[in-house]
ZAPANU-677213 format. One record per residue (C-alpha): residue number from 1; x, y, z. Coordinates in steps of 0.001 Angstrom, whole numbers. Each point is the difference from the previous one (the first is absolute). Example, Ala and Ser with C-alpha at 12.3 -4.5 7.8 and 13.67 -1.06 7.14 Angstrom:
residues 2
{1, {12300, -4500, 7800}}
{2, {1370, 3440, -660}}
END
This chain:
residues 448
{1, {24240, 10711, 1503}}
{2, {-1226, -2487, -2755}}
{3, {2172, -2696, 1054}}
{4, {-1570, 67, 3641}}
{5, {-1921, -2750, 24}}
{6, {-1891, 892, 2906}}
{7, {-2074, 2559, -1706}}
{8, {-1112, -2760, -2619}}
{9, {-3245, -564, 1847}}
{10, {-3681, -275, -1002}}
{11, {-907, 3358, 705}}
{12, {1207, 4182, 340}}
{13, {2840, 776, 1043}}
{14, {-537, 1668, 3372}}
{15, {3167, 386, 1886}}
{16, {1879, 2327, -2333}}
{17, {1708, 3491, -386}}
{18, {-2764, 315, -2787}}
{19, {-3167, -854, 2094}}
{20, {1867, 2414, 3025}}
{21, {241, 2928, -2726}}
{22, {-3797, -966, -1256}}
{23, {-1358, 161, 3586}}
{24, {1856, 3389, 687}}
{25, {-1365, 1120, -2796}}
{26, {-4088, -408, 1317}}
{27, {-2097, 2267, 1548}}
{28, {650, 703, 3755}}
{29, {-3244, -1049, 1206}}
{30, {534, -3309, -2403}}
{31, {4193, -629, 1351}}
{32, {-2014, 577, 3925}}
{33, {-2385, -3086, -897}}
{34, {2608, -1989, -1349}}
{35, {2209, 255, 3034}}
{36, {-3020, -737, 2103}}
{37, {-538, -3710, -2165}}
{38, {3899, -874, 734}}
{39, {-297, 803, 3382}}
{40, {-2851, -2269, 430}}
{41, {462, -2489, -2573}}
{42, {2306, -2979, 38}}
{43, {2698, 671, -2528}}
{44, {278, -2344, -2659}}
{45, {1480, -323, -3210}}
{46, {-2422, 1511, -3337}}
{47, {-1890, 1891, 2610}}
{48, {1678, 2227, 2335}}
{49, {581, 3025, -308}}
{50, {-3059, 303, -1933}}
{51, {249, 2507, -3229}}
{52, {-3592, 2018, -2}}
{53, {-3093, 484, 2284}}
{54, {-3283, -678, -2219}}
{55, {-3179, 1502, 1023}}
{56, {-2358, -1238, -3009}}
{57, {-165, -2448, -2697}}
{58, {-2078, -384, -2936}}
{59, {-307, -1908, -3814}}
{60, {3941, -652, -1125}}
{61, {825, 3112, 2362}}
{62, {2022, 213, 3508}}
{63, {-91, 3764, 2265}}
{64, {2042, 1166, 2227}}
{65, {-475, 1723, 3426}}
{66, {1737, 3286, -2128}}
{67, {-2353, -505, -3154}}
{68, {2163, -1914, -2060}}
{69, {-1833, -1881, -2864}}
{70, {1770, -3180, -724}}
{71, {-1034, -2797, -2759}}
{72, {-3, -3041, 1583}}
{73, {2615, -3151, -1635}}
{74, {692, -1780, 2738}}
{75, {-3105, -333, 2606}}
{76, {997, -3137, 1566}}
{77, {-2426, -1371, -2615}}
{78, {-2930, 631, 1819}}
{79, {-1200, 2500, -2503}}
{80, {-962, -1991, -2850}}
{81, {-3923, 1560, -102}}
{82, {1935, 3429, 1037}}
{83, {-438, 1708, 3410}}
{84, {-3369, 885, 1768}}
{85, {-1369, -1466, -2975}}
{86, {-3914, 1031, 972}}
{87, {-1310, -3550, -989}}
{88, {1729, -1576, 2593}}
{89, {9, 2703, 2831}}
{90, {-3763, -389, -406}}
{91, {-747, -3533, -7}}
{92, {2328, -159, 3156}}
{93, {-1931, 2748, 1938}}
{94, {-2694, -1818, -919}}
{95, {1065, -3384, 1532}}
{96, {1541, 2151, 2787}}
{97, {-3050, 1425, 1139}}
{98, {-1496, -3796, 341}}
{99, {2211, -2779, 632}}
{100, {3686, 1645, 851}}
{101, {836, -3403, 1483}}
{102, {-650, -3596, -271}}
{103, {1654, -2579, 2404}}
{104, {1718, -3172, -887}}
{105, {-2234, -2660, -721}}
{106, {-2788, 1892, -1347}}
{107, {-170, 1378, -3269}}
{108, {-1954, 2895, -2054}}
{109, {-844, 449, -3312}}
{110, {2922, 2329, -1189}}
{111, {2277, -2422, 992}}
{112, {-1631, -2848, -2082}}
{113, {-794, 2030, -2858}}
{114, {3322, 867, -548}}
{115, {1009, -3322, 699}}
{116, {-1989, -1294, -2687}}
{117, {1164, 2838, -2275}}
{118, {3536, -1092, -70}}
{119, {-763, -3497, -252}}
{120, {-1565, 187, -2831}}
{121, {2539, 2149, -1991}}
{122, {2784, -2962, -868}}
{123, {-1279, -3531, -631}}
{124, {2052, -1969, 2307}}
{125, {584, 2400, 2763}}
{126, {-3449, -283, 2232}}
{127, {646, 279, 3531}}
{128, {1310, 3242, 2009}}
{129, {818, 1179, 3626}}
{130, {482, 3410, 1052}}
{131, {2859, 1590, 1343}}
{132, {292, 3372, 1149}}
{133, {3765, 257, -1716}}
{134, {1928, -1739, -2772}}
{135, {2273, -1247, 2674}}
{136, {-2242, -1695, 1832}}
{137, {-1809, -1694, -3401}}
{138, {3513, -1313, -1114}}
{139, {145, -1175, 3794}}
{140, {-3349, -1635, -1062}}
{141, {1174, -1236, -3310}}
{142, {3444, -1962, 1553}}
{143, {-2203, -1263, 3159}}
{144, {-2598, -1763, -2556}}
{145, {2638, -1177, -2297}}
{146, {1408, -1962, 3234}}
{147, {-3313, -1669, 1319}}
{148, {-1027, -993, -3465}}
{149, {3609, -1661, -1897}}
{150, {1677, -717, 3356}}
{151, {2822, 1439, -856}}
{152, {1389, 3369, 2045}}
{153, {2837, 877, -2295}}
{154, {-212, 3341, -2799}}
{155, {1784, 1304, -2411}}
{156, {88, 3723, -1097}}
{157, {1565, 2850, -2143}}
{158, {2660, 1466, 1525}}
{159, {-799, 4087, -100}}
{160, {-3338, -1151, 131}}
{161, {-2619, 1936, 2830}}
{162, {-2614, -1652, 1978}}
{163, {-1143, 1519, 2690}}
{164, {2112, 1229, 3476}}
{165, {-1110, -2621, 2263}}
{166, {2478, -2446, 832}}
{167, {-872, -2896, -1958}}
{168, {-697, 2017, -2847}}
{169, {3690, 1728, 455}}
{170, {1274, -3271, -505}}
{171, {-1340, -1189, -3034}}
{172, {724, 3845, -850}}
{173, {3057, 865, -1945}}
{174, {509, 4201, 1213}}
{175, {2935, -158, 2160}}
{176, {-1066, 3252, 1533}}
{177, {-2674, -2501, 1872}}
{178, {2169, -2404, 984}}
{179, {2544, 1707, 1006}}
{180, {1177, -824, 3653}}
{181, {-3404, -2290, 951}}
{182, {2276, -2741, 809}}
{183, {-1348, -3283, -560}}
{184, {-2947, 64, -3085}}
{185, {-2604, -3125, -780}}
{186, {1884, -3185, -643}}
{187, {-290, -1784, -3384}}
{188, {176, 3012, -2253}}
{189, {2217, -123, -3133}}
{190, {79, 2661, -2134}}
{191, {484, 603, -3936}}
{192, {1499, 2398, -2228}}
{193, {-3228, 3129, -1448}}
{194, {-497, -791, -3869}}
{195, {1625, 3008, -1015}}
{196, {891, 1366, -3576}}
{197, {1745, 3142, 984}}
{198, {3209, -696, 1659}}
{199, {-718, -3910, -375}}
{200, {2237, -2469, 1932}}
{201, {305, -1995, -3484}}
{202, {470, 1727, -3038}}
{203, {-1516, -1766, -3200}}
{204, {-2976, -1035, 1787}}
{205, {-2802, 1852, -1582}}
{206, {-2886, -2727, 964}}
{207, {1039, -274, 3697}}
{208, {389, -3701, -265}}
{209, {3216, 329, 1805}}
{210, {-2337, 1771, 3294}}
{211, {-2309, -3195, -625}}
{212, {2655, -2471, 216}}
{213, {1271, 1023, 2829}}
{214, {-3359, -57, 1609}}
{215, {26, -3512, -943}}
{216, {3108, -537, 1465}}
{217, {-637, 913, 3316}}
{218, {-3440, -2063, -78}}
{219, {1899, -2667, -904}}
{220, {3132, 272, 2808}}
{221, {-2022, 1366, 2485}}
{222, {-2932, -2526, -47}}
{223, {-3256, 579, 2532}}
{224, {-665, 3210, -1779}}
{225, {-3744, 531, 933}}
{226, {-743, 3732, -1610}}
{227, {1860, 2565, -2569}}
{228, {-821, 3421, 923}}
{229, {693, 3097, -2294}}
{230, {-918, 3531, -1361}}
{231, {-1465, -612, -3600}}
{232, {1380, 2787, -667}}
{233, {2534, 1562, 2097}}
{234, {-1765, 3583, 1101}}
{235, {3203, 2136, 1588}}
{236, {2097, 276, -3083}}
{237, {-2850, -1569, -2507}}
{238, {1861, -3290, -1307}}
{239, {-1524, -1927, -2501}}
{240, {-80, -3721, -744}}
{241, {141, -704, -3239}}
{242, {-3461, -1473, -1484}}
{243, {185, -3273, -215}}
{244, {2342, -285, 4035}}
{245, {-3040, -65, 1994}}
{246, {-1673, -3379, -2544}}
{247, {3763, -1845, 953}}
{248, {92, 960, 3805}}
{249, {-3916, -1136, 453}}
{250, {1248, -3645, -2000}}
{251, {2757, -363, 2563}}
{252, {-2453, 798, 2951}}
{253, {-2460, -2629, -1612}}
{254, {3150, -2300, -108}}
{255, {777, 118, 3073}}
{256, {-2946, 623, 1712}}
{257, {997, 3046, 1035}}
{258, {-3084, 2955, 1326}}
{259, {1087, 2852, -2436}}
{260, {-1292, 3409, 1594}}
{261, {532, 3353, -1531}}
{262, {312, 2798, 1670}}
{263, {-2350, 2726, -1790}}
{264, {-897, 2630, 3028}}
{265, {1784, 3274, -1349}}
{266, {-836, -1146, -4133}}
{267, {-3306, -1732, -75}}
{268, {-3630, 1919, -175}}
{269, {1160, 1201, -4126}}
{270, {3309, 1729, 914}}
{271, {1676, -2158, -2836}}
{272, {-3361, 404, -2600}}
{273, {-1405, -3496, 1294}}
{274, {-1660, -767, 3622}}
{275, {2649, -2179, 702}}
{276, {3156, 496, -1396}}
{277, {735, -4080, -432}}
{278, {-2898, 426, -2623}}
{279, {2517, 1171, -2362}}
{280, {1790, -3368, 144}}
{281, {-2870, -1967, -561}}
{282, {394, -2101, 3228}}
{283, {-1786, -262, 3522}}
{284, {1770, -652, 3237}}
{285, {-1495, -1998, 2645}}
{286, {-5, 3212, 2756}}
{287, {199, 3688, -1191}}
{288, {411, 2610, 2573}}
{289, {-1564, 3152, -241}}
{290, {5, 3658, 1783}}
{291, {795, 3589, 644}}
{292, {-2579, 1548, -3390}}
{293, {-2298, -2764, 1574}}
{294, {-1261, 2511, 2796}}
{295, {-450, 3039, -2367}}
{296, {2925, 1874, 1776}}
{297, {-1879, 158, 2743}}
{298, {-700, -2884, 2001}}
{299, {2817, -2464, 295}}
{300, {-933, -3243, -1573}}
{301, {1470, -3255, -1468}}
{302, {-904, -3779, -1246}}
{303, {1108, -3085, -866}}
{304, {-2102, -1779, -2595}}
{305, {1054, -3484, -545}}
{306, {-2311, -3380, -1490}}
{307, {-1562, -3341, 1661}}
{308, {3225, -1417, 500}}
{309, {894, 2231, 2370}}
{310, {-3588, 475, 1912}}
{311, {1163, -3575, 1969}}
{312, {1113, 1933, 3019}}
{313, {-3442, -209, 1890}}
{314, {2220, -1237, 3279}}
{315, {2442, 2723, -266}}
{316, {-144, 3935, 647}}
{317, {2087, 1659, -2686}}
{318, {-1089, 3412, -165}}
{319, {-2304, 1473, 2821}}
{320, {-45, 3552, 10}}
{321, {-1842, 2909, 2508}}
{322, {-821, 1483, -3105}}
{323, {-443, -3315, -2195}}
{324, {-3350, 679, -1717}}
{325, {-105, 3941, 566}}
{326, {-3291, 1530, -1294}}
{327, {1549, 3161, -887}}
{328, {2769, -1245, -1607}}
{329, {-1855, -2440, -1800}}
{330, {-2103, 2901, -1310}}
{331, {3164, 2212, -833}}
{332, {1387, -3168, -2625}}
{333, {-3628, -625, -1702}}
{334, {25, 3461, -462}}
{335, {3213, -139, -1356}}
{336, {-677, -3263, -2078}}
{337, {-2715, 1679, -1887}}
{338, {1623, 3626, -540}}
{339, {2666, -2297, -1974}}
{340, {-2934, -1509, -2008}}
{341, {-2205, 2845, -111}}
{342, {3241, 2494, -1323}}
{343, {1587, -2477, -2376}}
{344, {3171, 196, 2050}}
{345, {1897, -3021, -1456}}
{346, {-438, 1236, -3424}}
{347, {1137, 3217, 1331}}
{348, {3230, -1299, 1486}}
{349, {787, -1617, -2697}}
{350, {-445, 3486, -2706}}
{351, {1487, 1943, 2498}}
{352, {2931, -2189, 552}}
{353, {532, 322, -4123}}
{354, {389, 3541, 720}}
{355, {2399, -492, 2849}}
{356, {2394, -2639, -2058}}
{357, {368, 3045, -2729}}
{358, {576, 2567, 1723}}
{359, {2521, -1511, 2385}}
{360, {1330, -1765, -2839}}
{361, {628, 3169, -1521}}
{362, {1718, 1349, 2493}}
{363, {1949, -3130, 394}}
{364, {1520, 968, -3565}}
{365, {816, 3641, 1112}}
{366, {1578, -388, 3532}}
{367, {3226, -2990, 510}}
{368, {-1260, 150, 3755}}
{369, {-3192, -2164, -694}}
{370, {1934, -3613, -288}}
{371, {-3449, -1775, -145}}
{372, {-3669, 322, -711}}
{373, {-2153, -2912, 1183}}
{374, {-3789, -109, 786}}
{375, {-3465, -513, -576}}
{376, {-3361, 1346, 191}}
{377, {572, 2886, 2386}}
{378, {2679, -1591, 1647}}
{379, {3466, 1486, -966}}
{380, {3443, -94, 975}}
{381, {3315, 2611, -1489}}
{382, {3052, -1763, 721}}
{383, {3101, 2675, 443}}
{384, {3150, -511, -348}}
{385, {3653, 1883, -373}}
{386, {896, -2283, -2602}}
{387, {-2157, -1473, -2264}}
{388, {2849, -2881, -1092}}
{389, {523, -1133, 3468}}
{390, {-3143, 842, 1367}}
{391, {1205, 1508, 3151}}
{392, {-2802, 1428, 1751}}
{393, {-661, 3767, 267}}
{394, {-1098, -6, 3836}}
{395, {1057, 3819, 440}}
{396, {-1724, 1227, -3394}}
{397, {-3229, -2002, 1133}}
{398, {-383, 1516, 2869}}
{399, {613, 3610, -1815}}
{400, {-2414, -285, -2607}}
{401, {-2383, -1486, 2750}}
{402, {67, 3433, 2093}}
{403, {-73, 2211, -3264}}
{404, {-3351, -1586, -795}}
{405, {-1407, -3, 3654}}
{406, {757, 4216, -385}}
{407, {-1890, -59, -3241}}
{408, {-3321, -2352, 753}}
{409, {1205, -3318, -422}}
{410, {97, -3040, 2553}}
{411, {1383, -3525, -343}}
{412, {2404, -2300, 1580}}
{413, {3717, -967, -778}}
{414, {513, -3938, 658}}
{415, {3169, -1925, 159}}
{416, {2070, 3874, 617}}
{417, {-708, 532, -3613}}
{418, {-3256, -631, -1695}}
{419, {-2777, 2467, -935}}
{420, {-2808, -2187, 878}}
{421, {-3367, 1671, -1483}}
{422, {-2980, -1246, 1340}}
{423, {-3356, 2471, -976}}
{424, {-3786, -137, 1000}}
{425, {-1404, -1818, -2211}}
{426, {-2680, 2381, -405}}
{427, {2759, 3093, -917}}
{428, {-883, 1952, -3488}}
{429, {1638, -427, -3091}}
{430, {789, 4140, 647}}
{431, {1803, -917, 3936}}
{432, {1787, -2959, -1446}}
{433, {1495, 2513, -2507}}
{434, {629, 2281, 2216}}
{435, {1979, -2291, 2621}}
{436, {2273, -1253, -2797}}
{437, {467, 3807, -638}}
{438, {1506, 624, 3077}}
{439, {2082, -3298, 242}}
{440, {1368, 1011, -3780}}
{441, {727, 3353, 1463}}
{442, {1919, -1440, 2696}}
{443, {2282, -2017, -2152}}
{444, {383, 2679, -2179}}
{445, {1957, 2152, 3054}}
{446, {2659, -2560, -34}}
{447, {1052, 986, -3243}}
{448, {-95, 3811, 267}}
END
């Protein structure tokens, strides 16, 4: 099974002997509502069948329909501020109870205050629209890169994730997305991920090699008007190097090329900074932001970009039923100031110490974990068969995934293979503990 590349996608694997055992396994009331979801749902890869029914979710926690209390690593990174956090469940009933609604071309004052709260948080970055997805503010992001440089063609990071609209799906790199859409968005050229762990060039510990080939296609492919990319790559946490992002934003410069990361799953402290690009000491000229944005409740997104890109007073580029939503306005300032209020980036980042120990501990005991990599409270456990050639452990992953979902622990498996560990910022010192418990325990089985 590890040499089947089509389970090497972004997320669980759901089409398994493994997930038919797990479901057989449930309740009967619990297997009776899953069979009702696939027989109404359209199936689709990393969704159906579904594994669990939930019923309630609070702090770092998840709960099933059958009472099953699950800590929470994976949350589609909404959960930064945890669940039902009561801060912003308030200040949205609030708003709710006054202004649920406000239609396109008038405004409110949530909207603007929050506006004016994220424009003021990086010097260089003060203009924003609203999106009510990441997919559509990276739709955004490419459409205002066009109007302003005149240029319609991108490059992106191959195994890079952008959204599911079209557009997005091409500048994408998951080839479960593109996968039989036919014809994608012309003038797309894509680039190898700066990788360390299984690098395509060996003796290349800065990356320059991942920068000069950048450069390369700028160079041969000409016209380029915008470089898209994840800072950091979220699915199976890869890393840039420190001083990769300072090169790629020269070359953009160069070139006049719009560079726009790609922070919707990572931003909002997940990597101990606001913005995860704050660790390489550069600015972009668009960031994209979602998913924590809306306080895991109210789905919200933005674009924040600077003067140069506010010359688009001709041209629609992001008009939304739900552009300048009250309520979700008042879910992110909520959200914005729990952050503040709860020292949250300090928090990820003395956490995430605590992570890189313990998993580097276990790292040391168990020759499945191939590779440690993360940041903050963003993790990835890299498992292989073999740790000389790397081959990846795509049976194993999915084992030790299950034995941790029996024993309280959630997260996601990326690329068929990767623990990817993604907590509520908000979790205790005491849950984090415990969580690593449980995934220490399940490694342990495999040697027993």
């Amino acid at each position: 099974m590890s040499n089947d590349r089509t389970l090497k996608v972004e997320g669980d694997i759901n089409l398994t002997e493994a997930r038919k055992d797990w479901i057989a396994g449930l309740q009967t009331e619990t297997i009776e509502q899953l069979d009702r979801d696939a027989s109404w749902f359209v199936h689709q890869a990393m969704s159906s069948p579904c594994m669990e029914v939930l019923e309630e979710c609070e702090g770092p926690y998840i709960i099933t329909a059958s009472g099953r209390k699950l800590l929470d690593f994976h949350g589609n990174n909404v959960h930064q501020v945890g669940y039902r956090h009561p801060k912003v469940i308030q200040t949205m009933v609030t708003t709710l109870n006054k202004l649920p609604f406000s239609p396109r071309r008038y405004t409110n004052n949530e909207s603007i205050q929050l506006a004016e709260k994220l424009c003021t948080m990086v010097p260089g970055l003060n203009r924003v629209l609203f999106a009510p997805g990441g997919s559509e503010a990276n739709s955004i992001a490419l459409k205002l890169s066009r109007v302003v440089t005149g240029k319609h063609k991108v490059v992106s990071m191959w195994g890079s994730f952008h959204g599911g609209g079209l557009d997005v799906i091409s500048v994408g790199g998951e080839a479960s997305f593109r996968k039989s859409t036919g014809p994608l968005m012309s003038g797309v050229e894509h680039v190898p991920q700066p990788v360390s762990y299984r690098s395509l060039w060996e003796n290349d510990p800065d990356q320059d090699v991942y920068v000069a080939y950048i450069r390369h296609v700028f160079e041969n492919e000409g016209d380029v008007g915008a470089f898209i990319a994840e800072t950091i790559r979220n699915t199976d946490v890869q890393i840039p190097v420190t001083g990769f992002w300072k090169k790629v934003r020269a070359l953009c410069d160069e070139f006049n090329v719009t560079l726009i990361l790609d922070e919707i799953p990572i931003a909002l402290g997940r990597t101990g900074k606001f913005f995860a690009f704050e660790h390489y000491g550069i600015v972009p000229d668009m960031v994209t932001i979602g998913k924590g944005l809306g306080g895991g409740v109210f789905p919200m997104a933005a674009v924040l970009t600077n003067e140069k890109y506010n010359a688009v007073a001709e041209h629609s580029v992001g008009h939304f039923t739900h552009e300048k939503s009250p309520v979700g306005s008042a879910a992110a300032l909520a959200v914005l100031e729990v952050i503040e209020q709860n020292g949250l980036l300090r928090r990820a980042q003395d956490l995430g110490q605590i992570m890189q120990t313990r998993l580097l501990e276990m790292q040391e005991r168990f020759e499945m974990i191939g590779d440690v990599r993360g940041i903050g409270l963003l993790w990835g456990v890299d498992l292989v068969t073999n740790r000389a050639t790397k081959e990846r452990a795509v049976t194993e992953a999915e084992q030790v995934m299950y034995r941790c979902l029996e024993k309280g622990l959630s997260f996601k498996v990326s690329q068929g293979n990767v623990i990817t560990l993604s907590p509520a910022l908000i979790i205790s010192e005491a849950e984090l503990h415990r969580a690593l418990d449980i995934l220490n325990d399940a490694f342990q089985d495999f040697i027993h």
